[in-house]
MARPA-778394 format. One line per field, with one value per atom (N, C-alpha, C): y, z, x; residue number from 1; residue in three letters; atom name. Coordinates in steps of 0.02 Angstrom, whole numbers, plus 32768, in hexadecimal, padded with zeros to 4 digits. Each point is the difference from the previous one (the first is absolute). Last residue first. Layout:
% MARPA-778394
north = c(Y,...)
up = c(Z,...)
east = c(X,...)
seq = c(NUM,...)
type = c(ALA,...)
atom = c(CA,...)
***
This chain:
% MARPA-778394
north = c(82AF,7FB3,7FD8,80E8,7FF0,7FBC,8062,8001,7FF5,7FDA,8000,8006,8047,7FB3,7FF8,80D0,7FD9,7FAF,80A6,8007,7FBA,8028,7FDC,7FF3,809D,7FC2,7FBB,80ED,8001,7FAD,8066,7FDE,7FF4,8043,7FBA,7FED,80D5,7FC5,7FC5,80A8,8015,7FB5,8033,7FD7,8006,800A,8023,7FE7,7FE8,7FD6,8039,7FFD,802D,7FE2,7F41,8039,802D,7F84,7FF5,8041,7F66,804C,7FEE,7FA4,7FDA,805E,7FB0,802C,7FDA,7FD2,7FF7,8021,7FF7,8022,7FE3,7FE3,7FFB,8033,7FDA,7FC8,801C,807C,7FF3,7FDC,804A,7FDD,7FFD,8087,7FDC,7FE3,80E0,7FC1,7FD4,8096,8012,7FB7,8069,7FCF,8028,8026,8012,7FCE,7FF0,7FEE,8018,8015,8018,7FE8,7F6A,8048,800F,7F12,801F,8044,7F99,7FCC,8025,805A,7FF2,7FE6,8070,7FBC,801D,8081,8005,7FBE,806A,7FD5,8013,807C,800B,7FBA,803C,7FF0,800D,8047,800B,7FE1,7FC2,803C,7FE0,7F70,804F,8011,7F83,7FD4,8052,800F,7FDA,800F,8010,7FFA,8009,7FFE,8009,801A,7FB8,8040,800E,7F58,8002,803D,7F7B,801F,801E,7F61,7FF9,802F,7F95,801E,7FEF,7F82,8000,802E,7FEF,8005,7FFE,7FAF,7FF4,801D,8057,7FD0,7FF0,8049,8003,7FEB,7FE8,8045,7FFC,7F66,8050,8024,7F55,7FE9,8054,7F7F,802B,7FF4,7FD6,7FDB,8044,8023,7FAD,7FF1,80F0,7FEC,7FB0,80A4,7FE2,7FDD,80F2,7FBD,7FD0,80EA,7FD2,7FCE,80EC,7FC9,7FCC,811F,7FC6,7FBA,80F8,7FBF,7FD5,80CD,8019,7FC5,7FC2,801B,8033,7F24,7FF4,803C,7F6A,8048,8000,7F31,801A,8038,7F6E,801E,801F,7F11,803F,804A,7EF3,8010,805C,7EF7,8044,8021,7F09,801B,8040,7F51,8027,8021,7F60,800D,801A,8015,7FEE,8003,8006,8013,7FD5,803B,7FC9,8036,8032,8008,7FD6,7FB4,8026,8008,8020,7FCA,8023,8009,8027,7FC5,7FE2,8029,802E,7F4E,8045,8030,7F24,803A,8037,7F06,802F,8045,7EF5,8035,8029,7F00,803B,803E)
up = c(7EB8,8003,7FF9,801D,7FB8,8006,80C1,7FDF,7FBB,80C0,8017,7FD0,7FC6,8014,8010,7FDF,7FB5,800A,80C0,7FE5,7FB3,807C,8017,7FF1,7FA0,7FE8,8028,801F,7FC1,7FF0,80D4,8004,7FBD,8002,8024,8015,7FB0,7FD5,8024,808E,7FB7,7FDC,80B6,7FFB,7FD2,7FC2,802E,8011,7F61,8030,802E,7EF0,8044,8036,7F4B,800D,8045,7F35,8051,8014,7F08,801A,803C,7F18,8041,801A,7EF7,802C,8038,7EF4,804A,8031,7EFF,8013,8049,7FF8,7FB2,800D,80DE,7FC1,7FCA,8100,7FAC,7FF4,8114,7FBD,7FBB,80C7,801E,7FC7,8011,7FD6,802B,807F,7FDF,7FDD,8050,8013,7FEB,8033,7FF4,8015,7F9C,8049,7FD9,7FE1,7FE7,8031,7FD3,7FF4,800C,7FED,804C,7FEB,7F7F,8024,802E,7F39,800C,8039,7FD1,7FCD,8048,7FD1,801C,7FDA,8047,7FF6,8003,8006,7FF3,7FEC,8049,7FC7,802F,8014,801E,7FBC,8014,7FDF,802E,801A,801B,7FF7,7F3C,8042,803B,7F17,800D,8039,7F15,804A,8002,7F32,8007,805B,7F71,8024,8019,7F41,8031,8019,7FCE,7FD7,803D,8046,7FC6,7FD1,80E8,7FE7,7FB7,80F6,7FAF,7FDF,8128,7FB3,7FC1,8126,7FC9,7FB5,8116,7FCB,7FBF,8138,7FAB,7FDE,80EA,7FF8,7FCA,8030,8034,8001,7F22,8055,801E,7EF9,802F,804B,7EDA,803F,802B,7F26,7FFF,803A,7F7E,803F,7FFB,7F2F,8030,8025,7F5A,8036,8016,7F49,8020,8018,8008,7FCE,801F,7FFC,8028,7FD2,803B,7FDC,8028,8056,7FE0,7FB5,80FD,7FD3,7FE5,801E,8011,7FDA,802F,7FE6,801E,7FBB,8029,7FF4,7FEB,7FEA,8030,7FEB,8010,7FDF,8030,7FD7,800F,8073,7FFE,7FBE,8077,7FC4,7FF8,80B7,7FF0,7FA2,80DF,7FC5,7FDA,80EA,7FE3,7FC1,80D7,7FD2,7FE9,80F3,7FCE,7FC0,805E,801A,7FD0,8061,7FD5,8000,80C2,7FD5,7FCF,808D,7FDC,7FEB,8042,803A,7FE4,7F7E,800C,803B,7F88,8004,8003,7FC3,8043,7FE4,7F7D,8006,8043,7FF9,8000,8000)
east = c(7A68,8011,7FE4,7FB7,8009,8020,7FCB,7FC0,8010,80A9,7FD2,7FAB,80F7,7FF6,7FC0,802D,7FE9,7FF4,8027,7FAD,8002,80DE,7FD1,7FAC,808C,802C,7FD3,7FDE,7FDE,801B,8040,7FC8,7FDA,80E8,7FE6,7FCA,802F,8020,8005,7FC3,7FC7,8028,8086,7FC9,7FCC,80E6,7FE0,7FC2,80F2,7FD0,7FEC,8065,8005,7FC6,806A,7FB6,801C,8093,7FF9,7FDD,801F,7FEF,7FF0,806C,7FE1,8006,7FE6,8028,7FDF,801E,7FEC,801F,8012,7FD0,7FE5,80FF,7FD3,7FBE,8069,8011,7FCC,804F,7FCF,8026,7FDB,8035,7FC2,7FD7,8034,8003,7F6D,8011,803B,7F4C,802D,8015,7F0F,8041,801D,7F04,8032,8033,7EE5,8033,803B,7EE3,8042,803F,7F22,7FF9,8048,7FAA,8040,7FF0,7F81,7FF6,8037,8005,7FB4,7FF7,80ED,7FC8,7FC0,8113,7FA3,7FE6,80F3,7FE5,7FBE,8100,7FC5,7FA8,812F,7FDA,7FC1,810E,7FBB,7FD5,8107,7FD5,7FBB,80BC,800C,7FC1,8066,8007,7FFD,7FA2,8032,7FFC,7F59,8014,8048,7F7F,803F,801E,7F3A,7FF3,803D,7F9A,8032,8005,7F1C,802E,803E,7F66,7FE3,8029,8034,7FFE,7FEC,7FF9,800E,7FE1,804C,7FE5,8008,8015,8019,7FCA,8017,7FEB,8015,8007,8013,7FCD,7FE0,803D,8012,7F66,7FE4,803B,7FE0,8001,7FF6,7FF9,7FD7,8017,801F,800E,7FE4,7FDF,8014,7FFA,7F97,8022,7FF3,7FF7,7FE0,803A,7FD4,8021,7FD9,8031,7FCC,8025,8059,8002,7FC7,8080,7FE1,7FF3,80B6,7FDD,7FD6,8098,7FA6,7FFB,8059,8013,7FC1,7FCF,8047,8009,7F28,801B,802C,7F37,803E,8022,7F0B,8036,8036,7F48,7FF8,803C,7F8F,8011,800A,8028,7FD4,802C,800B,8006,7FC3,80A5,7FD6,7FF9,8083,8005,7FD0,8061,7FD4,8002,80B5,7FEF,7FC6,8094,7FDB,7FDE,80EA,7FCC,7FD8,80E9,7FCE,7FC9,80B9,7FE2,7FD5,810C,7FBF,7FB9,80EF,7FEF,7FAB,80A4,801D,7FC9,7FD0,7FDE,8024,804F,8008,7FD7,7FDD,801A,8008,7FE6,7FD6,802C)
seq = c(100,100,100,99,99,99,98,98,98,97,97,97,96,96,96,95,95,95,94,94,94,93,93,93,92,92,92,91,91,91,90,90,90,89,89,89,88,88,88,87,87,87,86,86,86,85,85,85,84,84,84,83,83,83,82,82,82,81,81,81,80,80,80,79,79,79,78,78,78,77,77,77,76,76,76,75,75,75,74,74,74,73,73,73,72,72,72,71,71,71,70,70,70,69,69,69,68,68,68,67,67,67,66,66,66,65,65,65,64,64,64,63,63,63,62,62,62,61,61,61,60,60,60,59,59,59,58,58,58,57,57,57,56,56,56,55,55,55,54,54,54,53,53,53,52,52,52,51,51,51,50,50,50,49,49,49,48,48,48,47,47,47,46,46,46,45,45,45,44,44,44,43,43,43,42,42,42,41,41,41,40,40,40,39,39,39,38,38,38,37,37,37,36,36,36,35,35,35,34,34,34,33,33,33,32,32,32,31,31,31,30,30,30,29,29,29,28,28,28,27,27,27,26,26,26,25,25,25,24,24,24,23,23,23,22,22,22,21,21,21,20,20,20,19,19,19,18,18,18,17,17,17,16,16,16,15,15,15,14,14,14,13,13,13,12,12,12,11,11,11,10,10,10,9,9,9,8,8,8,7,7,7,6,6,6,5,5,5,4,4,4,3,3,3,2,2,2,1,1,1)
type = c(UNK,UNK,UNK,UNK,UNK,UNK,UNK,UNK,UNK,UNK,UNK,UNK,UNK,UNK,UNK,UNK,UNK,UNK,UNK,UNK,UNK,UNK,UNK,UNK,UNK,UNK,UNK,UNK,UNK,UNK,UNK,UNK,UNK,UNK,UNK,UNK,UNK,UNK,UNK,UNK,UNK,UNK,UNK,UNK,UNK,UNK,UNK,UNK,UNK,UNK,UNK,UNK,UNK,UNK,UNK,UNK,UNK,UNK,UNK,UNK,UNK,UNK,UNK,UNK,UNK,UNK,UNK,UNK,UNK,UNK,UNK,UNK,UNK,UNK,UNK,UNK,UNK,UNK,UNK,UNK,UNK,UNK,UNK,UNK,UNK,UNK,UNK,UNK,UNK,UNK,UNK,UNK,UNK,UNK,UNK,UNK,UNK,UNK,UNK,UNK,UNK,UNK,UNK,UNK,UNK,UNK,UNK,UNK,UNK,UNK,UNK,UNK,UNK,UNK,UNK,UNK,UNK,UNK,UNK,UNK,UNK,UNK,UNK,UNK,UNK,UNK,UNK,UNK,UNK,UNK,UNK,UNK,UNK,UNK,UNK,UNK,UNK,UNK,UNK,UNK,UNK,UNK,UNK,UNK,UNK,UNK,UNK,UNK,UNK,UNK,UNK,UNK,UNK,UNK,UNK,UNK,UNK,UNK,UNK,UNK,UNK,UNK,UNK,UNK,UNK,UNK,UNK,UNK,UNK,UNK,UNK,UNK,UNK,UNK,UNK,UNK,UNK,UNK,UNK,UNK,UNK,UNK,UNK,UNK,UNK,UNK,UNK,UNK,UNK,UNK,UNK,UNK,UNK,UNK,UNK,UNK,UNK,UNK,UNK,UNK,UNK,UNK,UNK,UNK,UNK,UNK,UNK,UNK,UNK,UNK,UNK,UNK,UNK,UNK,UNK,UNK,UNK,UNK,UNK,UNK,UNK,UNK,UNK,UNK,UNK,UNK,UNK,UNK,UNK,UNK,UNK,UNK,UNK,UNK,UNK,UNK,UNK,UNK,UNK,UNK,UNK,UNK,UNK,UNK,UNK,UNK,UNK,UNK,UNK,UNK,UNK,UNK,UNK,UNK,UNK,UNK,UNK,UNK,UNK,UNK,UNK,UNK,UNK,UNK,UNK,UNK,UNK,UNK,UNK,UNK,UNK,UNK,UNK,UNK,UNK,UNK,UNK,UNK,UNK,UNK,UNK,UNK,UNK,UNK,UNK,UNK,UNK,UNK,UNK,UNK,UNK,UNK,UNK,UNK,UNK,UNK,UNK,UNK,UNK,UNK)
atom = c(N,CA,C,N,CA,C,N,CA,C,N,CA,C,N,CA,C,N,CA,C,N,CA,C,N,CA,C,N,CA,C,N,CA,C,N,CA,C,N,CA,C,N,CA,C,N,CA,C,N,CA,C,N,CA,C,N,CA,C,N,CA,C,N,CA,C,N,CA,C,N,CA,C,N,CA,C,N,CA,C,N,CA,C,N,CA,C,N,CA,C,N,CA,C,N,CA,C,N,CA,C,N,CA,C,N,CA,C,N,CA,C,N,CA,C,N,CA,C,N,CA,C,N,CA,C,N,CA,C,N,CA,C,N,CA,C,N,CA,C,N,CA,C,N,CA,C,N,CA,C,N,CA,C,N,CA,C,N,CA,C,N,CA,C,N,CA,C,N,CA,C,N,CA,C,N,CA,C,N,CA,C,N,CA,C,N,CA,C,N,CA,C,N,CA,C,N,CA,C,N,CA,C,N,CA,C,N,CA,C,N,CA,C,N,CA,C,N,CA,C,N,CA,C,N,CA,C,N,CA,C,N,CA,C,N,CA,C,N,CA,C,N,CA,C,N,CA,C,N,CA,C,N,CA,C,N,CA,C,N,CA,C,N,CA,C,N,CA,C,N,CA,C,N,CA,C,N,CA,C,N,CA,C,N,CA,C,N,CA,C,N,CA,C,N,CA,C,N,CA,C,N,CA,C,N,CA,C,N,CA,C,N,CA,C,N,CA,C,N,CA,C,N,CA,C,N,CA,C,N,CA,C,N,CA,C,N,CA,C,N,CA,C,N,CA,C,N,CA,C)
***
């Protein structure tokens, strides 16, 4: 068994919302892959030319607007670690709860 290094991961959902993303003054259609209470994984629909740092911008239908910043792109994917507050954790808990 691998060593954690003192950390664990957070549980993730694998999800499929559809919604958009703004990085900047670009935006692009997205949908969100993976889902836990401090990130998420997105597939970008055109390249908004993120990078690692930058403030992004999330809204779908189902979580209404949540703020991150990008932690890593691949290609048209980006992972995004959500500014945590409780508004964003109770929009994360509302989705579990009535869209699951």
């Amino acid at each position: 068994m691998p060593a954690q290094l003192g950390t664990e991961r957070e549980k993730r959902s694998r999800v499929k919302l559809v919604g958009r993303v703004t990085c900047r003054d670009k935006a692009s259609g997205a949908t969100v892959t993976d889902l836990s209470d401090a990130g998420m994984s997105l597939q970008l629909t055109y390249d908004i030319q993120a990078t690692q740092g930058q403030n992004v911008v999330i809204e779908t239908e189902e979580l209404g607007r949540l703020n991150g910043s990008v932690q890593w792109t691949r290609g048209n994917q980006i992972g995004v670690r959500l500014i945590t507050s409780s508004n964003t954790s109770a929009k994360i808990a509302s989705f579990y709860k009535f869209f699951r």
